[in-house]
N, C-alpha and C positions, 0 to 999 in steps of 0.2 A: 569637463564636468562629468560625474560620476553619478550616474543616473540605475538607481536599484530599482526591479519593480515591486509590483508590491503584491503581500500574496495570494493564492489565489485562493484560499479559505480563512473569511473572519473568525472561526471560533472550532473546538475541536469535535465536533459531534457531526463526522463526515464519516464514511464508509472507507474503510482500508482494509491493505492486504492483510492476511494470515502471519505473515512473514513477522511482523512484531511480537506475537502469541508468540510463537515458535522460541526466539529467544529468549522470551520471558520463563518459557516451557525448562528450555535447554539451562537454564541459570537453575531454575528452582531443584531438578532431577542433580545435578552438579552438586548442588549445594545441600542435598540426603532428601529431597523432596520427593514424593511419587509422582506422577503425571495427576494421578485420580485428586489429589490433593491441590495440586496446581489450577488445574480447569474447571473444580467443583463449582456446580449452582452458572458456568456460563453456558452452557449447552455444546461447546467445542471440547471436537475431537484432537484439537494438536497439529490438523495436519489440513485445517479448513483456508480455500484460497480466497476467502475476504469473509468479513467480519463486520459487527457493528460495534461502535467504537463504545456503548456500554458492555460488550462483552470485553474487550480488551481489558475495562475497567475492575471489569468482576475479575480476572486475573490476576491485576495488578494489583488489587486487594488481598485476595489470596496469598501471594509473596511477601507482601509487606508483613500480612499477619503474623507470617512464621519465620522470617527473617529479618526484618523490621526494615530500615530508610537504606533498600541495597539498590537504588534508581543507578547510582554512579556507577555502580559495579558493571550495570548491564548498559547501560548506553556505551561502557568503553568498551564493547563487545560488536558496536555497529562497523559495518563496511559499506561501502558503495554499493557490492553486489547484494548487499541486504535486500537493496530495493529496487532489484529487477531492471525493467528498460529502464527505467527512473534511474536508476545508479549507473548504467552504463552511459548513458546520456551526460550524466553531470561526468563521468572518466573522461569524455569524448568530447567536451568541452573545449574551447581555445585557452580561453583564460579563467584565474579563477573566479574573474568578475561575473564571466561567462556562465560558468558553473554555478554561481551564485544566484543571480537570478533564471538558470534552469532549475535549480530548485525551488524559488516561489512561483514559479509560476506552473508547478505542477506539486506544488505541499501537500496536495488531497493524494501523493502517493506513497505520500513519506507514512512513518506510523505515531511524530509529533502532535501532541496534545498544546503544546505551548505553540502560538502563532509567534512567530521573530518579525520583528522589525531590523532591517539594516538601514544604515546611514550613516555617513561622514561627519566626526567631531575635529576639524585641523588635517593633521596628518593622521589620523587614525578612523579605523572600521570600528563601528561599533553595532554588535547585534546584540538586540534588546531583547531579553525572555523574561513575558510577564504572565504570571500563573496566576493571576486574583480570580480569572473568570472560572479555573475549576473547582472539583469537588475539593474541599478543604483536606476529606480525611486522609486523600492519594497527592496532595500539591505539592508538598516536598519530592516526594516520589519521583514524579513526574517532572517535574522542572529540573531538577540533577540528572536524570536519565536524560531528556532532551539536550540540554547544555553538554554534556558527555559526550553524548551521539553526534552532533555539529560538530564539536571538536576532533573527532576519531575520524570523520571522513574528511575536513578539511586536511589533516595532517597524511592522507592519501594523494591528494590530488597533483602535488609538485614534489621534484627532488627534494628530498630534505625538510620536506612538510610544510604546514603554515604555522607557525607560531603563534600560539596565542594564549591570551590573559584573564580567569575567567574571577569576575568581580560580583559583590553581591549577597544575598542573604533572603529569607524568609520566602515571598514569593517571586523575588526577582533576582535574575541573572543577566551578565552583561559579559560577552564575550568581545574581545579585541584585540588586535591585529596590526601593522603598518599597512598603510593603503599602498605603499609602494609594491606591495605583493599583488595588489589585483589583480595588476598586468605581465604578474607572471603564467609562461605557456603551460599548460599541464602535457606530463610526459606521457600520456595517452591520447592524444589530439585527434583527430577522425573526422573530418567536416563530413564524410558519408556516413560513417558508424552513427553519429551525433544526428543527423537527420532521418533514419530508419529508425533509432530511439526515439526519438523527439514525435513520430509520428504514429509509430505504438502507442506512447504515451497519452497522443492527444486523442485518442481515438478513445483508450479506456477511460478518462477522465469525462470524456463527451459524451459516455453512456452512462456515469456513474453521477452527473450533475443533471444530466435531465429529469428524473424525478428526485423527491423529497418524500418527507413522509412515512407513511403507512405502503405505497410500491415499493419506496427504496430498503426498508424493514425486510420486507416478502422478497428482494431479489438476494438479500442477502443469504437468507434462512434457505431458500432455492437454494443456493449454489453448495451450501453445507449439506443440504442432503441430496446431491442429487444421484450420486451413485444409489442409491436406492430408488431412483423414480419422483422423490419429491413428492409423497403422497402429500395431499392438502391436507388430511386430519393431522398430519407428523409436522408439517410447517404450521399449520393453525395453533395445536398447541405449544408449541415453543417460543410462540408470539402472546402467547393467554390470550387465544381469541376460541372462539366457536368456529366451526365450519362457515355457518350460516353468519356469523358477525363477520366473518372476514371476505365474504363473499359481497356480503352489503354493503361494506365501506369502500371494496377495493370499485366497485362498480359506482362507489356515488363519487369516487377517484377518477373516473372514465379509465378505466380499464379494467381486467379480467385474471383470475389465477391464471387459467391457458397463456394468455398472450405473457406474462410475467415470466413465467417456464420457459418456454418459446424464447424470449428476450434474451435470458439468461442463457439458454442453448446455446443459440445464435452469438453470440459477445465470445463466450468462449470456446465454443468451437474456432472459430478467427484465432483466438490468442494461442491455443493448444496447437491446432495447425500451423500457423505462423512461424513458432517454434522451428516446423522440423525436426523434432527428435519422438514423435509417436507416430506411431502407424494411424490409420482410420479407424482400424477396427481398436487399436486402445483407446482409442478418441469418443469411440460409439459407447464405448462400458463408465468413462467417467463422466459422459452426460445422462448415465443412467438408461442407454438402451439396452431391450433384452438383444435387438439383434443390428447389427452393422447396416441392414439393409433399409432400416427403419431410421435409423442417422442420413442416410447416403441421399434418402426422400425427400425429410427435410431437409437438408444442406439443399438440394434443388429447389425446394420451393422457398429458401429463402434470399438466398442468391443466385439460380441462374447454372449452377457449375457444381462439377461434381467435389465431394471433398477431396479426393487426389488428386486433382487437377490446381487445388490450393495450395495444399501440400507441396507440389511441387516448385509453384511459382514460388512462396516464398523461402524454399531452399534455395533456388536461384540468387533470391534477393540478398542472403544473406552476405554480410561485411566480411572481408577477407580475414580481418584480426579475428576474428569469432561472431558466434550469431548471441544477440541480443537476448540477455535474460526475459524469460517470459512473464510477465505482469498479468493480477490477476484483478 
């Protein structure tokens, strides 16, 4: 028996990486668009490491306006390393069953707006994409992009790809496949790679599901600016809040802009560390310190250890095939 799970976000208004922007960025400047044209009215820079998913939206509009229903164009553009540990985890899979449900059950790291259902009709896969719940004016958009982008990684995962058949119209799509492929091995296999991914993954997903809200708003907008320090007047008004309204709400939240900051530091300091491929002192400049000594502080008072001492453990840890793409 063929047991899918199921996934791990009912609806698309979750927090995601930058990394979907990005291609959307890289389609529109391709296709004679400016960058300034592309990200207009979202508040990103192009090169932000998570997002809230109406700014994705505000982009996606953006493209469609000036290029009209190009969703297919750009989901045939997705790869696995799209999406960080996330994609090297689903590479590092046994089977593609396996992969399959690593991917629901970390969907809050994908950049789908369309929630897929999988399940068995006979001998066949069938994934379900149903777009009724989004915005009308981007639903085409986004359901051909998402269908696209399933299809582009699936056809990664095994020699000679997965074959599939993609059926449907308006705001539904059905993708399908022979189930005799489930149990095909994927030719990047790594039960270690797979389990260093798998717990990246679960670590960022674990910080980015504890709050909701008006927090989860503010850690996002944090991370976009923090190379500048994160003033609160510069994340206040890009939320259209006051100083003083954001200060009140975030406290009748039980919590505080410092500790949000702080959160936010801490989360990614881990991931950027983790990496192995920055120094401390780059590490100190993109959480927005003026000086490395003032990172090195807090890294002690929030863990116990210095940041190279991190740094180095998980260059240690890394997988022999390659170290795991960093998730943001």
């Amino acid at each position: 028996m063929v047991d899918f799970a199921p996934a791990a976000v009912g609806d698309w208004d979750y927090q995601r990486t930058g990394a979907g922007v990005t291609l959307l960025l890289a389609h529109g400047i391709e296709r004679g668009m400016t960058p300034r044209a592309v990200l207009a009215g979202s508040g990103l820079t192009g090169s932000d490491p998570v997002v809230t998913a109406r700014q994705e939206l505000r982009v996606v509009r953006n493209l469609q306006a000036s290029l009209g229903e190009v969703g297919a164009e750009v989901g045939r553009c997705y790869r696995a390393a799209t999406f960080g540990a996330f994609g090297y985890a689903l590479l590092a899979s046994a089977t593609v069953l396996d992969a399959m449900n690593v991917a629901l059950r970390f969907l809050d790291l994908s950049h789908t707006f369309v929630i897929p259902v999988a399940g068995l009709d006979g001998d066949r896969v069938r994934i379900v994409l149903d777009g009724t719940p989004l915005p009308a004016d981007v639903r085409r958009f986004l359901v051909e992009r998402d269908a696209a982008a399933i299809r582009s990684v699936l056809a990664e995962l095994v020699e000679g790809g997965v074959p599939t058949r993609l059926v449907g119209s308006g705001a539904m799509r059905e993708i399908g496949f022979d189930a005799t492929l489930l149990d095909r091995p994927l030719r990047r296999s790594s039960p270690d790679g797979r389990a260093l991914a798998e717990e990246l993954c679960a670590g960022v997903v674990a910080r980015r599901r504890d709050r909701s809200g008006l927090p989860a708003e503010v850690r996002v907008v944090v991370t976009q600016h923090l190379g500048r320090g994160a003033p609160m007047p510069e994340v206040a008004a890009a939320l259209g809040l006051s100083e003083r309204t954001l200060r009140r709400r975030l406290g009748d939240a039980g919590t505080s802009y410092r500790q949000l900051v702080d959160e936010v530091r801490e989360a990614l300091a881990g991931e950027l560390l983790g990496s192995g491929r920055l120094l401390v002192a780059d590490v100190a400049v993109r959480l927005g310190y003026a000086e490395a000594t003032s990172f090195i502080a807090a890294h002690r008072r929030w863990t116990g250890a210095t940041p190279r001492s991190r740094r180095r453990d998980a260059t240690r840890q890394t997988p022999a095939e390659g170290r795991p793409f960093t998730p943001h």
